[in-house]
C-alpha positions in Angstrom: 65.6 78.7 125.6 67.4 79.4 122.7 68.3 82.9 124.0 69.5 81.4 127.5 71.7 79.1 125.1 73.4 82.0 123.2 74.1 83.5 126.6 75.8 81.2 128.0 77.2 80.2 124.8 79.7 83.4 125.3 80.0 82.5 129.0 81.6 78.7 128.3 83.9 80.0 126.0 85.3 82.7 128.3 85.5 80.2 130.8 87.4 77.5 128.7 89.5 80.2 127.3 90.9 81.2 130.9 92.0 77.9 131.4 93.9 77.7 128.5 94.9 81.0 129.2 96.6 79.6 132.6 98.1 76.3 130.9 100.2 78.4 128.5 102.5 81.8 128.8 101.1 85.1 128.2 102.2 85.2 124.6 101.2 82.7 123.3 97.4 82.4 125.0 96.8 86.3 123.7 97.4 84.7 120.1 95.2 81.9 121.0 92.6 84.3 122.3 92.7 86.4 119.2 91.8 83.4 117.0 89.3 81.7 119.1 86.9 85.0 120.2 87.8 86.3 116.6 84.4 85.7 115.3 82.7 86.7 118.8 84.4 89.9 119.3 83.1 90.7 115.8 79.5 89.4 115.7 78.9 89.1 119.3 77.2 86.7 121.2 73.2 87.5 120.1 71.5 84.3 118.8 72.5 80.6 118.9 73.3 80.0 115.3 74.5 76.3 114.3 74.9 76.4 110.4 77.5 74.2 109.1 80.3 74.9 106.5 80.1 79.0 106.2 84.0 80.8 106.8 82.7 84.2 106.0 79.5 86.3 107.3 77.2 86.1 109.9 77.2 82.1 109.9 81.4 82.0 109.8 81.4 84.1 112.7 79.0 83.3 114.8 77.8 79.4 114.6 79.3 77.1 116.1 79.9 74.8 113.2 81.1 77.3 111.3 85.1 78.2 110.0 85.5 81.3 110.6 88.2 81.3 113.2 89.9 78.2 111.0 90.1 81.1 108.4 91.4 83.9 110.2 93.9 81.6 112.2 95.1 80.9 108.5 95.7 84.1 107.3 97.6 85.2 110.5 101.1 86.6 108.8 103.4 85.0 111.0 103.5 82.3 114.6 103.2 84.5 117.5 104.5 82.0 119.5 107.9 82.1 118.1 110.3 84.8 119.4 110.7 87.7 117.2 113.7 88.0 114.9 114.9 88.8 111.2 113.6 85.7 110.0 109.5 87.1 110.7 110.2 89.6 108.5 110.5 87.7 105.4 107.2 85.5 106.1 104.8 86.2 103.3 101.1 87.4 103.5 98.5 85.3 103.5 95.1 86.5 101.9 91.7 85.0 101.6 88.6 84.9 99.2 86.1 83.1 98.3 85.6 80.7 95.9 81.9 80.2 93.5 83.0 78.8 90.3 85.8 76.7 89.3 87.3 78.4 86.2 90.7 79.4 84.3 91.1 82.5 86.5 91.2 80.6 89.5 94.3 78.5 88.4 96.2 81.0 90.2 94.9 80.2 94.0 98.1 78.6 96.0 95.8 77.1 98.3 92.0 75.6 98.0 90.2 74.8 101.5 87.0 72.8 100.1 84.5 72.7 102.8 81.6 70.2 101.3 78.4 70.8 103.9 76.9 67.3 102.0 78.5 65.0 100.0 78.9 64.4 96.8 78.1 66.9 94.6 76.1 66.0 91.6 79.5 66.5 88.9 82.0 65.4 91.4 83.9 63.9 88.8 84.2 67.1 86.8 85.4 68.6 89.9 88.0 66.2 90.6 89.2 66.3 87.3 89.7 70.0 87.2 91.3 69.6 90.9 93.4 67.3 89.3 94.8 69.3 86.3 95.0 72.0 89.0 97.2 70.3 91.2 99.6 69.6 88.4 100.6 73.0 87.8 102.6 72.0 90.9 103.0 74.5 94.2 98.9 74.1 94.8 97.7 72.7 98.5 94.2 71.1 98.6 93.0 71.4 101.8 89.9 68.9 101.8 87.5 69.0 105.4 85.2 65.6 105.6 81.7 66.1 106.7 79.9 65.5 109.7 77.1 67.0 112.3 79.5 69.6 113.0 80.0 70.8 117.1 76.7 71.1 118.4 76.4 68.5 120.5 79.7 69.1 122.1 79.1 72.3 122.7 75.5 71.3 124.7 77.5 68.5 125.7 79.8 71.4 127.8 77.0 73.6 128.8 74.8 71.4 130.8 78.3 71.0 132.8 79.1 74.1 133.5 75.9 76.0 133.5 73.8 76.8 136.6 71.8 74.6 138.0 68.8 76.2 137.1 69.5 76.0 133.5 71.3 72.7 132.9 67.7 71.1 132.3 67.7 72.9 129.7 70.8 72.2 127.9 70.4 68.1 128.6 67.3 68.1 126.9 68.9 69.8 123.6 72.2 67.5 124.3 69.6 64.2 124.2 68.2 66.0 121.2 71.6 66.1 119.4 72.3 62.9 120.4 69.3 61.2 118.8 69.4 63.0 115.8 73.2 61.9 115.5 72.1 58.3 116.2 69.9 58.1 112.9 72.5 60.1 111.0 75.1 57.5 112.2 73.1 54.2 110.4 72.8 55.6 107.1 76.8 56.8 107.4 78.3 55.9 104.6 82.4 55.8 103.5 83.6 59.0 101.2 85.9 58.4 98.5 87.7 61.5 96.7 88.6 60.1 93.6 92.0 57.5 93.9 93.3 60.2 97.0 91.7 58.6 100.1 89.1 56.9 102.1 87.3 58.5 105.0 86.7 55.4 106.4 83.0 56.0 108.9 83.5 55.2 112.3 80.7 52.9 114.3 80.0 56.2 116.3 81.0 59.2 116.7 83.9 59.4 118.7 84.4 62.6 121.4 88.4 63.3 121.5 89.5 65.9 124.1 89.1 69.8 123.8 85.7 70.3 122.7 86.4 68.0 119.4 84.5 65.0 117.6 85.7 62.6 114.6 83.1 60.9 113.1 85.7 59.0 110.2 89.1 57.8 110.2 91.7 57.8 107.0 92.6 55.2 105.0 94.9 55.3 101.9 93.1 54.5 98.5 92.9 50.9 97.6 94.0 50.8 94.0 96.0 48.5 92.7 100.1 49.1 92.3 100.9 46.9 89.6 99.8 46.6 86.0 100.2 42.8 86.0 97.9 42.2 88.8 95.2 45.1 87.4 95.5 42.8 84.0 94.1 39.4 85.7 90.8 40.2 84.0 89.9 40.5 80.7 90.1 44.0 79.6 90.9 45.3 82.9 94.1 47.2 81.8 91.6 49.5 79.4 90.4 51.3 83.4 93.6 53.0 83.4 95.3 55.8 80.8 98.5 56.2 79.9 99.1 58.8 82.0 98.7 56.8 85.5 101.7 54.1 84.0 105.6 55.1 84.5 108.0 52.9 83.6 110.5 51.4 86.5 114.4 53.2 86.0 116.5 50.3 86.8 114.9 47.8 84.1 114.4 50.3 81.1 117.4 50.0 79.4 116.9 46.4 80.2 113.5 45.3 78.5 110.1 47.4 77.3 107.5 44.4 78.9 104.6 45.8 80.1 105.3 43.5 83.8 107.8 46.3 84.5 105.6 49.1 83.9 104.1 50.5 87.6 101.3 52.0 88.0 101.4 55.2 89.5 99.9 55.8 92.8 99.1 58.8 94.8 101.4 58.4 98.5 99.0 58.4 102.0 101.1 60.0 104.9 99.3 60.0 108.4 100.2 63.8 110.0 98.3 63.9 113.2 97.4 60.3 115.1 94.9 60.1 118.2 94.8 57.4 120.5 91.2 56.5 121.3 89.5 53.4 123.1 86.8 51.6 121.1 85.0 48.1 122.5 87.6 46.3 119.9 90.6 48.2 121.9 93.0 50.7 121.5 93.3 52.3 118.0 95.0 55.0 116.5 92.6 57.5 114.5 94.5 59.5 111.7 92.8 63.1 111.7 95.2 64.9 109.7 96.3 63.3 106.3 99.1 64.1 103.4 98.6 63.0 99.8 101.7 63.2 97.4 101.3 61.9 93.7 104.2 62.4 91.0 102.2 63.6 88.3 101.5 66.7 90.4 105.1 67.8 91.0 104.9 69.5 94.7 101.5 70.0 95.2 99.9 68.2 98.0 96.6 67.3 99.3 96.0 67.6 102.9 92.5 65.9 104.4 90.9 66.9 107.8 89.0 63.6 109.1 86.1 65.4 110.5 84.8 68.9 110.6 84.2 69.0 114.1 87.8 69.3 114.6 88.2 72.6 113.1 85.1 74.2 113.9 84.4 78.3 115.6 83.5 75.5 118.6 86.7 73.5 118.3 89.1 76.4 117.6 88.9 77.6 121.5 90.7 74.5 122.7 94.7 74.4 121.5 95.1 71.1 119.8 92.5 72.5 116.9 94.8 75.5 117.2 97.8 73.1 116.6 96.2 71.4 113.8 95.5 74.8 112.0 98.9 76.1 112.5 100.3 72.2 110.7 98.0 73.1 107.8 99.4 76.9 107.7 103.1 75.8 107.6 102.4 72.7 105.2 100.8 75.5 102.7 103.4 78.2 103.3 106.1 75.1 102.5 104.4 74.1 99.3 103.6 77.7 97.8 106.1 79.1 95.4 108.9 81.0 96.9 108.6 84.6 95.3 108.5 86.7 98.3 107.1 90.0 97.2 103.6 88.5 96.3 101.1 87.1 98.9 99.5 83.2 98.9 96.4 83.2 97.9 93.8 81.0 99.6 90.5 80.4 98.4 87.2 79.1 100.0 85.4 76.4 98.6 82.0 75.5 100.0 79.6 73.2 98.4 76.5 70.6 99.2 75.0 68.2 96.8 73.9 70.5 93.9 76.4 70.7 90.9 79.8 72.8 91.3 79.9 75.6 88.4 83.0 75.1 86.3 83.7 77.2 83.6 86.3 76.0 81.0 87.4 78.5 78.0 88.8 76.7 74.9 91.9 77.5 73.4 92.2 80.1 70.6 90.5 83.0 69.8 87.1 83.1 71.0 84.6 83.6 68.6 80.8 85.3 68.3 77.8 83.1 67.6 74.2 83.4 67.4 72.6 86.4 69.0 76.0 87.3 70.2 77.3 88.5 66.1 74.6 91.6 66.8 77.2 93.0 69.3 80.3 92.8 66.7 80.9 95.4 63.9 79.4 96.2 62.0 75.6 95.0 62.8 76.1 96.7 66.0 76.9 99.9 64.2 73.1 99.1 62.3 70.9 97.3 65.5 72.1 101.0 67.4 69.8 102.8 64.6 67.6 100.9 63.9 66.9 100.5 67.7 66.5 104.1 67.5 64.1 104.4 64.6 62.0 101.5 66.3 61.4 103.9 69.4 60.8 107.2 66.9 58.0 105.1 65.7 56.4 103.7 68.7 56.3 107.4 69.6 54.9 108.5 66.9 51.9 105.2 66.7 52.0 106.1 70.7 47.9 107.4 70.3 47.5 108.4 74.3 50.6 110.2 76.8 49.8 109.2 80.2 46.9 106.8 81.5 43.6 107.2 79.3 40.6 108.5 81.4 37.3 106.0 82.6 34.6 106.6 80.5 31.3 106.6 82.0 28.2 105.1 79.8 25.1 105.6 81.4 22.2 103.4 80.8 19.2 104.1 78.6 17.2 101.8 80.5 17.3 103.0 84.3 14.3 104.2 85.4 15.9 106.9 87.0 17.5 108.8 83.6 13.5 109.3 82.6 12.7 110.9 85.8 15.2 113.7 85.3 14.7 114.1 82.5 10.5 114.7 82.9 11.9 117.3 85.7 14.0 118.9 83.6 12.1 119.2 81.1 9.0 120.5 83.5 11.1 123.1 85.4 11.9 124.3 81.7 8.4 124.9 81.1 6.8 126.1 84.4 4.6 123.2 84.9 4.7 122.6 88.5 1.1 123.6 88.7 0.4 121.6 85.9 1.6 118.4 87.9 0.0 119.3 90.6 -3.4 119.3 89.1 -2.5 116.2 87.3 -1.2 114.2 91.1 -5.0 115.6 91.8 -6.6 114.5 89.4 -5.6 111.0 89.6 -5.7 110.6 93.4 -9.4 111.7 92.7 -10.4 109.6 89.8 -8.5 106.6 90.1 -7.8 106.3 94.2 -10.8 107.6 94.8 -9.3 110.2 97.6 -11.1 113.1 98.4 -8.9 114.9 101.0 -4.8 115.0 101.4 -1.9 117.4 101.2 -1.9 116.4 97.2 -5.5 116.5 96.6 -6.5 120.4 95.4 -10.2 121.6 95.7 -12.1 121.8 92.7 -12.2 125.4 90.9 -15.7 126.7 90.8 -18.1 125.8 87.7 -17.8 128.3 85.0 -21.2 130.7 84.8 -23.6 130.4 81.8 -25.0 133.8 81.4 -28.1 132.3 78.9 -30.5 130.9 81.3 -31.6 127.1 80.7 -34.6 126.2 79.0 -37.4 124.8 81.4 -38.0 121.5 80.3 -41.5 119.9 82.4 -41.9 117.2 80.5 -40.9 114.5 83.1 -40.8 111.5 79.8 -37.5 113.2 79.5 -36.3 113.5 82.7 -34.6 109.6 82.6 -33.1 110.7 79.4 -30.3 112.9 81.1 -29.2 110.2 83.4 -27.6 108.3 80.8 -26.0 111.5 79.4 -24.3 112.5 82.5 -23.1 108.9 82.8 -21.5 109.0 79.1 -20.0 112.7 80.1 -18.0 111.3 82.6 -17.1 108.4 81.0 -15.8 110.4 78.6 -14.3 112.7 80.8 -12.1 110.2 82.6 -11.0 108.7 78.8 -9.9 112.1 78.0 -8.2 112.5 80.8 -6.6 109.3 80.4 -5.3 110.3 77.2 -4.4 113.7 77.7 -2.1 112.0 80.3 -0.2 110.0 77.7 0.2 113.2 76.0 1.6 115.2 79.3 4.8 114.3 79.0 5.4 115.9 75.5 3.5 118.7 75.8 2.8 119.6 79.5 1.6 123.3 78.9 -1.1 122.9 76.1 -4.1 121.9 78.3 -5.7 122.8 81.1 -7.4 120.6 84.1 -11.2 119.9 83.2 -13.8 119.4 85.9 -15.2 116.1 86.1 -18.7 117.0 86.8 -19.0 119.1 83.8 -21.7 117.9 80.9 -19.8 117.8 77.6 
C-alpha cells in the first residue's frame, strides 16, 4: 500500500502541476515547476515519507511535510517572472545553512526560518531572549512557521480523487486515518504564544483553504497592555516590566517627567496575507501571513506563517504557497543590509520540545580553568614528558608481548593418567608376557575361567630327578590333604601380593603354578 501511495504520489503532482502549467505563461510555470518538483527531481519518487519540519536531506526532499522546496524557492537569486533587465543584475545572492546551536557566531545570519516540529521547547525563554538581543542588531528577519499535522491528509485527501478506481479504496481508508488522528490532535490544541510578538490563536478545526493547503491557527496581535497607568492598577504590577520596554511620549517631555506620560512600548501586528473562509459562525477572514515591528529592534522584522501546511514540499505545487514564499523572499531581501558584494545569509532552525543549545561567550579575555591549565605553558611543556616517561615504563613493567598462551593442568586424579603410565612403563620393560600371565592368572583363580582368548594353558610341572620316598603307611595318608589345602592357600596369598607389587617391579618374578606343593 504504501508503495502504490508513493507511486501515485509522483503521478498527482505531475498532474496538478500541468494545470498550473496551463493557467499561467510559459515563463513563469517553468519557474514554478523548478521549485515545486525540486525535491522530486532530486530524490525521486521511491517511498512515501511524511516527516514533518526537515528543509535539508532525504526528509526535506522527499516528505510531504517537509521544507525543502520552501528553501530552494528562497534561495532562488532573482523573480523569474519579471522581465529581464539591468536591475536583475544587482539582486544579491541568497545562501542557506543550517542552524544547531544558537551562539555569538551566528549573530551574523540576515535571516532565521525557525521551523519548531513541537512546541515549546524546554528553555524557550532563553531562546527568545537571545532572538531578542538578535533582532536588535537591526537588518535581521525572523521567519517563525506555527505547527501543525503538516499535508498529509491533503495530499490522501487528493489521491483518492484522482487515483484509479481500483486504488482509491486504498487512499480513503489512509484519508479516514488522517482524519481521526487529526480529530484527537484537534481537542488537546492549544494557543502558542512567542513571547509579547503574537498569538496563534487554534482554530475549532482544521480548516482546508484552496491549492492543496490547510491552517490549523489564525493570528492575533499580543495582548499586552499599552499604557503604564493602566499596567499600575495593581499593586506592584509596574515591577513586570524593565526599563527598557518604557519610552517616554515627545510632545509632553519638555512638558512634565510623570510617569502617566510614559508609554509602554509595544511590538506592531501587521496582517500580510488575509483568506476568506466560511465557518458555522460566518464569514471570517484568517490572517496566514503576519509582520511584527518593535522600536527597540531598529529594522528588523518578524514575519509568522500561521500553519505549516501552507508551505509544505505538498503545498509548494499549488501557486498561492508559491506567492507566499516569494512575499517572505522580498520582505527579507528589503530588510537585509544593502552591501551588495556579499550574499544574505539564511539559516535553518528546526527544533521540538527538547532544550535549544545556546552558547554564550563572556566578554574579555577567556581564561583556562581546571583540567584545562594542563594544555597552557608551561605544564603542557611537562604533561608532554612525562606522558612519555609513563609509556617507557608501562613498557618496560609490560611482562608478556602479544596474548599469553592456555596452560593446560592435567589432573592427578583421572583414572586415565595411571593407565598410561602402567603402559608406559610396561612397554619400557618388555612385560607384555608378564601381563599376560598375570590377566591368566586371575581369570583362573578369581573368575574361575578355564578356557578364553586370555586364559593361557598351564606350563608343564617342573621334573624332580630324585625319586619320592614310598610312604605305605596309610595313618599318614589324611595328613597330606590338609597340606595341599594350605599350599594353595598360600599360593593364591602370594599371588595376591605379588600383584600389589607388579606394578613397581613387573620383571622380578615369574608365574607360579597353582598346583604346585610348597
Amino acid at each position: 500500500m504504501i508503495a502504490l501511495a508513493s507511486k501515485d504520489c509522483c503521478s498527482a503532482l505531475r498532474l496538478t502541476s500541468s494545470r498550473t502549467e496551463s493557467a499561467v505563461d510559459s515563463r513563469k510555470s517553468l519557474w514554478v515547476l523548478a521549485i515545486a518538483f525540486a525535491s522530486m527531481s532530486i530524490s525521486g519518487c521511491g517511498g512515501f515519507d511524511t516527516k514533518y519540519g526537515a528543509s535539508v536531506g532525504a526528509s526535506g526532499q522527499r516528505s510531504v511535510n517537509g521544507f525543502g522546496a520552501f528553501r530552494t524557492a528562497l534561495q532562488q537569486g532573482q523573480d523569474a517572472s519579471r522581465p529581464d533587465d539591468a536591475s536583475q543584475e544587482t539582486v544579491r545572492e541568497i545562501r542557506t545553512r543550517d542552524l544547531t546551536r544558537l551562539s555569538t557566531r551566528e549573530q551574523q545570519n540576515d535571516a532565521i526560518v525557525w521551523i519548531p516540529s513541537d512546541w515549546p521547547p524546554l528553555n524557550l525563554t532563553a531562546v527568545e531572549d537571545w532572538m531578542k538581543e538578535w533582532l536588535k542588531q537591526g537588518n535581521r528577519t525572523l521567519v517563525y512557521i506555527v505547527p501543525d499535522d503538516g499535508s498529509t491528509e491533503a495530499y490522501f485527501r487528493e489521491a483518492a480523487e484522482i487515483a484509479p478506481p481500483e486504488q482509491r479504496l486504498v487512499y480513503r481508508r489512509k484519508l479516514a486515518k488522517q482524519i481521526n488522528e487529526r480529530l484527537l490532535t484537534e481537542v488537546d490544541r492549544d494557543d502558542i504564544k512567542v513571547a509579547d510578538w503574537f498569538v496563534a490563536d487554534a482554530l475549532p478545526y482544521r480548516t482546508h483553504l484552496p491549492h492543496r493547503r490547510g491552517c490549523d491557527f489564525t493570528l492575533k496581535p499580543s495582548a499586552k497592555s499599552v499604557t503604564k497607568a493602566g499596567s499600575a492598577s495593581g499593586a506592584g504590577a509596574s515591577d513586570q516590566f524593565s526599563e527598557e520596554d518604557w519610552e517616554e511620549d515627545d510632545d509632553v517631555l519638555h512638558q512634565s517627567m510623570s510617569p502617566v506620560h510614559q508609554y509602554l512600548k509595544k511590538p506592531t501586528f501587521q496582517p500580510l496575507v488575509q483568506e476568506s473562509v466560511s465557518q458555522a459562525t460566518g464569514e471570517t477572514k484568517l490572517t496566514t501571513l503576519g509582520r511584527i515591528t518593535d522600536k527597540r529592534w531598529g529594522n528588523s522584522e518578524i514575519l509568522v506563517v500561521a500553519s505549516g501546511g501552507l508551505v509544505t514540499n505538498f503545498a509548494m505545487t499549488a501557486e498561492p504557497a508559491q506567492e507566499m514564499t516569494k512575499t517572505i523572499q522580498l520582505e527579507i531581501r528589503s530588510t537585509s543590509a544593502s552591501v551588495d558584494d556579499e550574499p544574505i545569509l539564511i539559516a535553518f532552525l528546526a527544533t521540538d520540545k527538547f532544550p535549544v543549545t545556546i552558547s554564550t561567550v563572556k566578554p574579555g579575555i577567556p581564561q583556562s580553568k581546571g583540567w584545562e591549565l594542563m594544555t597552557e605553558m608551561p605544564l603542557s611543556l611537562i604533561n608532554m614528558h612525562v606522558a612519555f616517561l609513563g609509556v617507557v615504563l608501562c613498557l618496560m613493567l609490560l611482562p608478556v608481548f602479544g596474548r599469553p598462551r592456555s596452560v593446560r593442568y592435567n589432573r592427578v586424579t583421572h583414572f586415565g593418567n595411571h593407565l598410561s603410565a602402567m603402559a608406559t612403563l610396561m612397554r619400557r620393560g618388555g612385560g607384555v608376557d608378564y601381563a599376560h600371565q598375570r590377566i591368566s592368572q586371575y581369570l583362573k583363580h578369581v573368575r574361575g575361567e578355564t578356557a578364553g582368548p586370555w586364559v593361557l594353558p598351564d606350563p608343564p610341572p617342573p621334573v624332580d630327578p630324585a625319586p619320592l620316598p614310598k610312604n605305605t603307611a596309610t595313618k599318614d595318608q589324611p595328613e597330606q590333604v590338609p597340606a595341599v589345602q594350605t599350599s594353595v592357600t598360600s599360593s593364591a596369598e602370594s599371588i595376591h601380593s605379588e600383584s600389589k607389587h607388579s606394578e613397581l617391579k613387573p620383571t622380578e618374578s615369574k608365574p607360579s603354578d597353582p598346583e604346585k606343593v610348597e
